[in-house]
N, C-alpha and C positions, 0 to 999 in steps of 0.2 A: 504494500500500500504506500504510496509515493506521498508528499507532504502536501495538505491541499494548497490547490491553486486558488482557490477562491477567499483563501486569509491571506494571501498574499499580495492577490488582488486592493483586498482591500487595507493592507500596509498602501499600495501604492497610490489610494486614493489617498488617504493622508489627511489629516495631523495626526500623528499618537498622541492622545491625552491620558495619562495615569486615572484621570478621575472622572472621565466617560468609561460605560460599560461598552459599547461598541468593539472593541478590539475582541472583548471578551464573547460577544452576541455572535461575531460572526467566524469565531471561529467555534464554539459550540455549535455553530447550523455545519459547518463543515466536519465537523465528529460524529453528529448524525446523518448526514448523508452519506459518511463513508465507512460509518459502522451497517447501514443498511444495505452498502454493498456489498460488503464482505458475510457478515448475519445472516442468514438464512432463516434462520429461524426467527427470530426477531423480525426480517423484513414481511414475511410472512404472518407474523401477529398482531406488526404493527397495519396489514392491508385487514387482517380482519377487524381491526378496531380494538384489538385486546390489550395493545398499547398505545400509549402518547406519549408527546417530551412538552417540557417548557425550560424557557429559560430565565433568569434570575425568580430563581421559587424557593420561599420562605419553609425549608424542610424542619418542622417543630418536633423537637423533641421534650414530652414535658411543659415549660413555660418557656424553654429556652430555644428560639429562632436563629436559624442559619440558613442566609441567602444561598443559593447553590448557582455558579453558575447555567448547572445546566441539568436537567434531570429527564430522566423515561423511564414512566412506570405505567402501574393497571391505570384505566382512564373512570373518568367518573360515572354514575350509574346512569345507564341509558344513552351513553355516548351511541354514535351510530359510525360506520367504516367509511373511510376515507373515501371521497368520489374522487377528487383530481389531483390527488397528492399523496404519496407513499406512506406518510404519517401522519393523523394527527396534530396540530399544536395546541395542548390546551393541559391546565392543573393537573398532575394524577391525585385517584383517589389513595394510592402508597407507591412509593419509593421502590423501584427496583437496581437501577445507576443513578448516580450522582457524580458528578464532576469539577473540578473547581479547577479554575484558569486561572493562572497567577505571572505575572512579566515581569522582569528584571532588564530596565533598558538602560540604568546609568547608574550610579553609588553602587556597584557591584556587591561590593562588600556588606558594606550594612544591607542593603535591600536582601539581599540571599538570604540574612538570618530570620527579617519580618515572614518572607516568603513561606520558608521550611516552616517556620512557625504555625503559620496559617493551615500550610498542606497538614500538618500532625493534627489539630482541631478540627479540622475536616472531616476526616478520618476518623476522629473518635467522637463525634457529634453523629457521622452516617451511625455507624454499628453500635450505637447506644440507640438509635430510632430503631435499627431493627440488624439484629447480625448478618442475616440472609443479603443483606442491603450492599450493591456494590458500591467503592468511592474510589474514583479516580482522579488523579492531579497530575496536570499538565504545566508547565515553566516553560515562558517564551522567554528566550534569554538574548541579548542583543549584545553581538559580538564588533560594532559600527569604532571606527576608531576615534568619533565624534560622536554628541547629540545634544539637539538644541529643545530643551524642557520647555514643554508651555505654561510649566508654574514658576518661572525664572522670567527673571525681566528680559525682556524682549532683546534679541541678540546675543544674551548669554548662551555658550555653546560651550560645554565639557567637553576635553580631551582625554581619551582612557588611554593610556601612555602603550601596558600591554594587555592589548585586549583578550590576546590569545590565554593568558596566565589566568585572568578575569573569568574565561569561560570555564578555568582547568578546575578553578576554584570553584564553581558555582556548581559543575557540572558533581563534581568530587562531594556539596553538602546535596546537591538532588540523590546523589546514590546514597549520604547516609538516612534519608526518610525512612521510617520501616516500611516493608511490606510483606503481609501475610498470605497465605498459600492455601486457607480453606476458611470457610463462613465460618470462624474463629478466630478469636486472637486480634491482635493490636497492629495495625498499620492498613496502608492503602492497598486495596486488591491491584492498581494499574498505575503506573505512572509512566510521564514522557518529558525527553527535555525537548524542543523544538528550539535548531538557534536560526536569526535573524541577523542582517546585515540592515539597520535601518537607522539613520542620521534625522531623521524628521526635518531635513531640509530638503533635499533633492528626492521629493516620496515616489519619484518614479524609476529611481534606482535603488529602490527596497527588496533583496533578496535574501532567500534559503541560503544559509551555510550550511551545507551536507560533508562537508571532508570536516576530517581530527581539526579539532577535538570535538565538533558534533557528535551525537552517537549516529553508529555505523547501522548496518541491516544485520540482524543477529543477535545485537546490542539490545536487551529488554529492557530499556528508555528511550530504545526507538517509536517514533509512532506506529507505525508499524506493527509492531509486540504490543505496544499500549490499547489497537484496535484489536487484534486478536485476542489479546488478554478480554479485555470486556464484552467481547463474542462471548470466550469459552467459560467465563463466570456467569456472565447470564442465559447460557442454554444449561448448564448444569445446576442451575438452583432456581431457575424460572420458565425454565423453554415447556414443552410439550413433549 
């Protein structure tokens, strides 16, 4: 499974803003279009109507709320099947994936530890709603050897001196996240790092870094593995 084109795209429409959900909306619509390609089963439950996704959904646990980037679970009662569209987009009535999008595009360092931070509450906010419950975390990491922040005064542009170190780092605390191996236990069922080449100046020269230190094909924080992982968790604890 190759890194969608259509988050890419829409790096190159441009501006990254840290504090729009946008970056994060579309490439959630690009995780499920590309889990439905690969899914079988899932594409098939989602045409019968016995799932849906949403995105930014308030997944409660208790009294305690957590936005999720991105969820697909059972649909609510009396939903009816898709007419012109592969899935669904509406509330589920529960939780079957969860995903959370998280970007690291400049203070490499500090940002990595907010991130991981986040990714591990993720993770144990899903499997506290429900163990069965998949949660996946994805880290867009931006490898630009520039970037001009839209929460910095206008023309301020950071220089990342080595950015390749930057990703070695970042890349090095995504593999320390946990991740657990059955509908038990403590960490995330799926994770992926996705790097990025993107200056938020020049947005039409915003690209994939697929060579080292990316992860490779094979590498289980490829996308890649990330989308198969979440295939083969949700036909084994949800499919038919």
């Amino acid at each position: 499974m190759p890194l969608p084109n259509s988050f890419l795209a829409h790096l190159r429409a441009g501006p990254y803003n840290p504090r729009s959900s946008k970056q994060g909306d579309a490439l959630a619509e690009a995780i499920v279009v590309d889990l439905l390609a690969t899914c079988r089963g899932l594409a098939a439950a989602a045409a019968d109507g016995e799932v849906v996704w949403k995105r930014n959904f308030n997944l409660i646990y208790g009294s305690s709320p957590w936005k999720s980037d991105l969820v697909i679970g059972a649909p609510p009662p009396g939903t009816q099947p898709p007419k012109d569209e592969p899935i669904l987009e509406a509330p589920p009535s529960s939780v079957h994936i969860a995903v959370e999008i998280k970007g690291v595009m400049t203070e490499h360092r500090k940002a990595i530890k907010n991130r991981k931070r986040d990714l591990e509450s993720h993770h144990a906010h899903v499997h506290n709603y429900d163990p069965r419950s998949i949660a996946g975390g994805v880290l867009v990491l931006n490898i630009a050897e520039r970037f001009r922040s839209p929460l910095r005064v206008p023309g301020d542009v950071t220089t990342h001196k080595n950015p390749v170190a930057l990703m070695q780092h970042c890349i090095a605390e995504a593999q320390g996240i946990a991740v657990r191996r059955e509908s038990a236990g403590d960490g995330l069922d799926a994770k992926c790092v996705i790097v990025v080449d993107d200056d938020n100046i020049d947005f039409a020269s915003s690209s994939y870094r697929e060579t080292p230190p990316a992860p490779q094909v094979g590498d289980p924080m490829h996308y890649d593995a990330f989308i198969q992982r979440l295939c083969a968790d949700w036909t084994s604890r949800f499919g038919s």
